[in-house]
C-alpha positions in Angstrom: -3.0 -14.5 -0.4 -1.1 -13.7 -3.3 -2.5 -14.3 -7.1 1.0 -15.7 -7.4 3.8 -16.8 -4.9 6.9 -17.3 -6.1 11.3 -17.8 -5.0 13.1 -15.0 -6.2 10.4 -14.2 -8.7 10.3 -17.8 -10.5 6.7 -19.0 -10.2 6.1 -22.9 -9.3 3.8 -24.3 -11.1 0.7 -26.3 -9.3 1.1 -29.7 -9.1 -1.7 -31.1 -7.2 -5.0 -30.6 -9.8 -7.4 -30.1 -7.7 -9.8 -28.2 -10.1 -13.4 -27.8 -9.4 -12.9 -29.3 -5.5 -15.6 -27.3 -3.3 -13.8 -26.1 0.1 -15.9 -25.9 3.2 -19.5 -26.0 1.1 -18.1 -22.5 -0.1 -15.3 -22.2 -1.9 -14.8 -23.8 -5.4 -11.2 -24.3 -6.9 -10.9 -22.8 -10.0 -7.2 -23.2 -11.2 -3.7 -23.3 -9.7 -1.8 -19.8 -9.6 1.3 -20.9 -8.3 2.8 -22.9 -4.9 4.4 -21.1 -1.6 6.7 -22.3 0.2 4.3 -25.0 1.4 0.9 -26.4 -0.7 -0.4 -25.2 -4.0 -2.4 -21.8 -4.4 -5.5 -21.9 -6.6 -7.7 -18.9 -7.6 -11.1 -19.9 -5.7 -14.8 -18.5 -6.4 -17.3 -18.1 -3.4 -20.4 -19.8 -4.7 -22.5 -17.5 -2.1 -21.5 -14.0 -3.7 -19.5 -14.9 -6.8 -16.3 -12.9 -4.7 -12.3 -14.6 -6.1 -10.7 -15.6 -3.3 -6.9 -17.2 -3.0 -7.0 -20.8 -1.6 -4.0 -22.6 -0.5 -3.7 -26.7 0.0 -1.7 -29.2 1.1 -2.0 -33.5 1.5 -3.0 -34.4 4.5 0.5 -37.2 4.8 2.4 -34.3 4.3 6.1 -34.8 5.1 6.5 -31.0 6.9 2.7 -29.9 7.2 2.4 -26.5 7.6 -1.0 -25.5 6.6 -2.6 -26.1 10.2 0.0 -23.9 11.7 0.2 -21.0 9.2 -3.5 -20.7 9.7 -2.8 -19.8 13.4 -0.8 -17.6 12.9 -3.1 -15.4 10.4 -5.2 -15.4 13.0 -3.0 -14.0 15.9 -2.8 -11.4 13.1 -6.3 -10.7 12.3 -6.3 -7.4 13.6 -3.3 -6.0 12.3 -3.8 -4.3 8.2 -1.5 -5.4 5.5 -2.7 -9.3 6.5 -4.8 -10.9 4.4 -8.0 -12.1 6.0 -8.6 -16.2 6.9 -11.6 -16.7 5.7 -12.0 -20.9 6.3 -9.6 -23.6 7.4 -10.4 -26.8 7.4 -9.5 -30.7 6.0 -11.0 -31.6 3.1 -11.2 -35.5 2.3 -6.8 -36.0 1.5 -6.4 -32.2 1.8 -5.9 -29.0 4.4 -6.8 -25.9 2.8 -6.5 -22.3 3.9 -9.2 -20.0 2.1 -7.7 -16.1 2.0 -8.0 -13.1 0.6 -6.9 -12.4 -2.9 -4.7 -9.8 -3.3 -2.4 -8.4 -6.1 0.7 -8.5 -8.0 4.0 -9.4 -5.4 7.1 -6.4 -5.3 8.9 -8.9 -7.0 6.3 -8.9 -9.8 6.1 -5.2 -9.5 10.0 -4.7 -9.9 10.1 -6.7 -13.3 7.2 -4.5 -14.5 9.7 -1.4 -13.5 12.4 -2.9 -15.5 14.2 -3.9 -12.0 14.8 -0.4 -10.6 12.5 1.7 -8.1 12.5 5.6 -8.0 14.0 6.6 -4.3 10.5 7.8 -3.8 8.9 4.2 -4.5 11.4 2.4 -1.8 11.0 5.2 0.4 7.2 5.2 0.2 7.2 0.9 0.8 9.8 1.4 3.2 7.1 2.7 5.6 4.9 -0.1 5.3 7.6 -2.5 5.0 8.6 -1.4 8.4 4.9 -1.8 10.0 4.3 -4.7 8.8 7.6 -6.6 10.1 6.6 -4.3 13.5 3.2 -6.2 13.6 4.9 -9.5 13.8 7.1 -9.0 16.1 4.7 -7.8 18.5 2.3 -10.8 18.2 5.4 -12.5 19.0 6.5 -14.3 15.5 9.7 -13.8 13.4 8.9 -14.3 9.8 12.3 -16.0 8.6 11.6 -15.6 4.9 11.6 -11.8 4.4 11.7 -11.4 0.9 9.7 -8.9 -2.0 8.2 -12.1 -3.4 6.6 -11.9 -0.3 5.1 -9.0 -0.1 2.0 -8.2 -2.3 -0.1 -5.1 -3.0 -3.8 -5.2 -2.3 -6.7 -5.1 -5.2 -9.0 -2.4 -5.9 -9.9 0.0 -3.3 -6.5 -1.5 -1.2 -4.6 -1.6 -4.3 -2.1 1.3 -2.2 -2.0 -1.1 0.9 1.6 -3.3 1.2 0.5 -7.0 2.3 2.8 -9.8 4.4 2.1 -13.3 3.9 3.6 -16.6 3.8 4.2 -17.3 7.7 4.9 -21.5 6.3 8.7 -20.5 8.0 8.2 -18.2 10.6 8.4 -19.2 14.4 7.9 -17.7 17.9 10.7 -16.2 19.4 9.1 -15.6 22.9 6.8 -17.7 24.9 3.3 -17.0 25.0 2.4 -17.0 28.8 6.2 -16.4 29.9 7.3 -14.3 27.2 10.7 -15.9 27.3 12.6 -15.5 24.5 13.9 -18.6 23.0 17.5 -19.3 23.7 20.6 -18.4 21.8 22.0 -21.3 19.4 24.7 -21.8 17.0 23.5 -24.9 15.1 20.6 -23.8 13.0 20.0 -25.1 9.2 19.5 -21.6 6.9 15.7 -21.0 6.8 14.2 -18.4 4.3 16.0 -17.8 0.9 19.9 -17.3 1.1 19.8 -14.1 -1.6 17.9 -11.8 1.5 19.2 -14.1 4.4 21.1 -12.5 7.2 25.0 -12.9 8.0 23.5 -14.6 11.0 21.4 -16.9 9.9 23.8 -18.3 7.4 26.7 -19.2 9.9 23.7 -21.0 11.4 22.8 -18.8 14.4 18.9 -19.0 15.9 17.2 -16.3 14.3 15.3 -13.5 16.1 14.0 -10.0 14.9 17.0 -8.7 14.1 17.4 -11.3 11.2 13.6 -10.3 10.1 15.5 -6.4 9.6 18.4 -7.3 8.3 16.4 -9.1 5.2 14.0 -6.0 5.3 17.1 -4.1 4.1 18.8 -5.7 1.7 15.3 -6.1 0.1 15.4 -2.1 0.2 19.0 -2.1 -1.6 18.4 -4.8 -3.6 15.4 -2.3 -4.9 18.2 0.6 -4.9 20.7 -1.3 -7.5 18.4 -3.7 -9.3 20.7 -6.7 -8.1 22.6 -7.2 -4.6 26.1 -7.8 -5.2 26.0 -11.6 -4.5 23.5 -12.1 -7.1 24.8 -14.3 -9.8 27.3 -16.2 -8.1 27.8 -20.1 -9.4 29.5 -22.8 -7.8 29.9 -26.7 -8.1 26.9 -27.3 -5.7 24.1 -25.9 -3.1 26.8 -25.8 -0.6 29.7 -24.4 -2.4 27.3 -21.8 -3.6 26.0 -20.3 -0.5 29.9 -20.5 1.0 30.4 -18.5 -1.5 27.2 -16.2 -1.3 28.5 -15.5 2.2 31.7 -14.5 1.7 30.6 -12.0 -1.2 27.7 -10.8 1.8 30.2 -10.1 4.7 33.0 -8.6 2.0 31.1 -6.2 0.8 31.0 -3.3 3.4 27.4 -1.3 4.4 29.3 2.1 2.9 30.4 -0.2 -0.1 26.9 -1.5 -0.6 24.8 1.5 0.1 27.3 4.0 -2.2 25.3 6.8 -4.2 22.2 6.4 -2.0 20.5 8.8 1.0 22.8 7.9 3.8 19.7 6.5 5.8 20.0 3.1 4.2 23.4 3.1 5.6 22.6 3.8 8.9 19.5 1.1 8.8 21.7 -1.4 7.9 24.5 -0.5 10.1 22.1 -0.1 13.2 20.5 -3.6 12.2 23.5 -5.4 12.0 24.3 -3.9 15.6 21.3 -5.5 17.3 21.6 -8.2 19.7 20.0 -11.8 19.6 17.4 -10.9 21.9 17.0 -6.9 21.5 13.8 -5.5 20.0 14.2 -2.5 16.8 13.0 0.5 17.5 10.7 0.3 14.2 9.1 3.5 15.2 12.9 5.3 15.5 13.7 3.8 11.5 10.2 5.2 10.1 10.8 8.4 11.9 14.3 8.9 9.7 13.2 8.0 6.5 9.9 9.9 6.6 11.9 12.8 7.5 14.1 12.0 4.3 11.0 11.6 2.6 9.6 15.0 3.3 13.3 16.4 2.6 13.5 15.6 -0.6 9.9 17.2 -0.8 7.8 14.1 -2.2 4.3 13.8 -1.0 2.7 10.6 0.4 0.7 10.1 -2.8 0.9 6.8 -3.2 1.8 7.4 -7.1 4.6 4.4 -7.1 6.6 3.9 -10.4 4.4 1.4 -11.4 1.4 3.4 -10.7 2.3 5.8 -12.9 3.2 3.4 -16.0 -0.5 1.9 -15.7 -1.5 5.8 -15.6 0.5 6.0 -19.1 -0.7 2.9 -20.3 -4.7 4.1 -19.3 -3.7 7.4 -21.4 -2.2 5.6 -24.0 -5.3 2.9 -24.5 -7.2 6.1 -24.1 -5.6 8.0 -26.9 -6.1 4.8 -29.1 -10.4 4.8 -28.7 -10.5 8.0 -29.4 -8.4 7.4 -32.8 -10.5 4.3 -33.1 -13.7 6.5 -32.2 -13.0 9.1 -34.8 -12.5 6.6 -36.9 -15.9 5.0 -36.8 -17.4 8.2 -36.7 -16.2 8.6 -40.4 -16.6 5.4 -41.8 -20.5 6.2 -40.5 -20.5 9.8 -42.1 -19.2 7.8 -45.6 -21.8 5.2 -44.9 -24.3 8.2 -44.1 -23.4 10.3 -47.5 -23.5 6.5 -49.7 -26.7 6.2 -48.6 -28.0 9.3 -50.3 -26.1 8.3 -53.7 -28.5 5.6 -55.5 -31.3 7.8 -55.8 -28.7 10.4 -57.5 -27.6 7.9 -59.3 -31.3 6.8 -60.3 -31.4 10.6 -61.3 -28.5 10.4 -63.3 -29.4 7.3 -65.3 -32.6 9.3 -66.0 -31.1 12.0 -67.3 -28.5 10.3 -69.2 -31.0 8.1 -71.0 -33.1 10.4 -71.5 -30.4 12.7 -73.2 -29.3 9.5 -75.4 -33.0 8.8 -76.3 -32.9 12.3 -77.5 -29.7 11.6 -79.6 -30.8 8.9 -80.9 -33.9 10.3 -82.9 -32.1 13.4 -83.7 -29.8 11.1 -86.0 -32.4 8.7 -87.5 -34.3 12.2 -88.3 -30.8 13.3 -89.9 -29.9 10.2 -91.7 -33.7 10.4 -93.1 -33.6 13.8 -95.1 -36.9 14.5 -93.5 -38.4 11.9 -95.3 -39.7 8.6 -94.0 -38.3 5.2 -94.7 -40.4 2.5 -96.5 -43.5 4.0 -97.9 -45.0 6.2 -95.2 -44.4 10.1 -95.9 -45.3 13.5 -94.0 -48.0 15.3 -95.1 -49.8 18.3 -93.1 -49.1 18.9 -89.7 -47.2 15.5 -88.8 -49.8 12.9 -89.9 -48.6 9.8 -91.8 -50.6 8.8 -94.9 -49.5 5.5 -96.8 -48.8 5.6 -100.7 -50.9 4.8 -103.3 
């Protein structure tokens, strides 16, 4: 579960307030870090080990609960990686709430960092775990329906290389669990998922499948490409109007049109996506195979040194840089300090010296003004001695 989960990189804020509610005897609330597509997300604390964990909730009167069901399907994914891990469900006095992983910044997140563009090597490098990950689904038998890069996150720490998949609040079956029937063909479907990554399909209302899934997977790819898909933008007198017009704009613009400049792989994905029928399975393995080849043309290594990667690497070197400035720094103000600390007693030496010398001054002039006799009526006689006058 994502530190954040977002639409189109916009974060919802909270609205529920459920600070400082324990989950399961476990897991305390902490404070909200956004809202999914369904329920609130709050950063939680195990009050076991001390370990953050993402916790997601919902009311109980719900209109459309989804909790119940997305926590299912985590678990029909348990053994696939890129997942995060359910750690509790369970109803809490007027709430569900999922307990999950916590994982890192979302590709949406990541792309602002990267001032909206991704080095070919970046896409290329998600591309293959974008790929698995939509595999994994599909073969547990789910679509997602709301393929998108808000909704895919980066791990933390040792995983922080690892692409995650979450949000399954809008994905479905498409096959039948015992049977393995794959649900029927319809052509009266409300658009699920988010219009921007949405298929052609899917928008004239046609039951989604896998093919739907891939066809968002790739425009998420060329949306990395350009910084911003062609139908991006668009404005219109309403919700409607708009994604009329969205669709238009999306089955105008051809795949050569849309893919112009880049490797000619991304044109073949989307052509050979678009090509799939309603109940005909990808060949994810065949679309990996093509762009790792691409990616081992081009001669980049599977480092895992993404764009942003490298600007925290920068930043480390930068921040660096500075505490050694800062350290030199220190270190002279302590060799100052060091040599200021020797200066009173010179200075105790000097004042010595320096009235001792005026001292001497002093009675050199009284002895001058004098004539080398005494003041008063006290003379020198013999060797020094003072005798008074008679």
């Amino acid at each position: 579960m994502a530190k954040q989960e977002a639409t189109n990189g916009k974060v919802r804020n909270a609205s529920l307030h459920l600070e400082k509610l324990l989950i399961g005897g476990k897991y305390r609330l902490v404070k909200p870090i956004g809202s999914g597509s369904f329920g609130d997300i709050y950063l939680g604390l195990s009050i076991t080990d001390g370990s953050e964990v993402a916790i997601k909730v919902e009311k109980n009167d719900a209109k459309y609960p989804q909790l119940i069901y997305e926590a299912k399907v985590y678990e029909q994914l348990a053994r696939c990686p890129g997942f995060p891990t359910l750690l509790h469900y369970g109803c809490e006095k007027n709430y569900n709430a999922m307990v999950m992983d916590l994982l890192g910044p979302s590709l949406e997140e990541l792309f602002n960092l990267c001032k909206r563009r991704f080095s070919l090597k970046t896409v290329l490098m998600l591309t293959d775990q974008l790929l698995m990950r939509i595999e994994c689904v599909h073969e547990r038998g789910f679509i997602h329906r709301d393929i998108k890069p808000d909704n895919f996150l980066m791990g933390l720490d040792r995983h922080c290389n690892k692409l995650y998949l979450i949000d399954f609040g809008l994905s479905k079956r498409y096959k039948d669990i015992e049977s393995e029937i794959h649900i029927p063909y319809r052509t009266d479907r409300n658009l699920t998922g988010t219009v921007r990554y949405a298929s052609i399909n899917a928008q004239i209302g046609v039951e989604q499948s896998r093919r739907d899934d891939m066809e968002s997977m790739s425009y998420c790819l060329m949306y990395f490409n350009l910084g911003k898909l062609p139908w991006q933008g668009i404005t219109a007198a309403n919700k409607k109007q708009k994604y009329e017009k969205i669709l238009e704009k999306k089955t105008s613009v051809t795949i050569a049109q849309l893919c112009k400049g880049f490797p000619s792989e991304f044109c073949l994905l989307m052509t050979y996506v678009r090509n799939l029928g309603f109940k005909e399975p990808p060949d994810h393995t065949y679309l990996r195979q093509i762009f790792r080849i691409l990616f081992r043309s081009l001669n980049h290594h599977y480092d895992y040194i993404y764009d942003w990667t490298a600007l925290q690497q920068q930043k480390d070197q930068i921040c660096r840089s500075r505490e050694q400035i800062l350290e030199s720094e220190r270190e002279e103000v302590r060799k100052r300090d060091g040599e200021r600390g020797c200066e009173p007693q010179r200075d105790k030496e000097r004042h010595k010296d320096l009235e001792l010398d005026r001292l001497h001054k002093t009675s050199t002039q009284q002895a001058k003004c004098s004539n080398g006799h005494l003041t008063n009526r006290y003379d020198r006689i013999g060797d020094g001695g003072i005798s008074k006058r008679k």
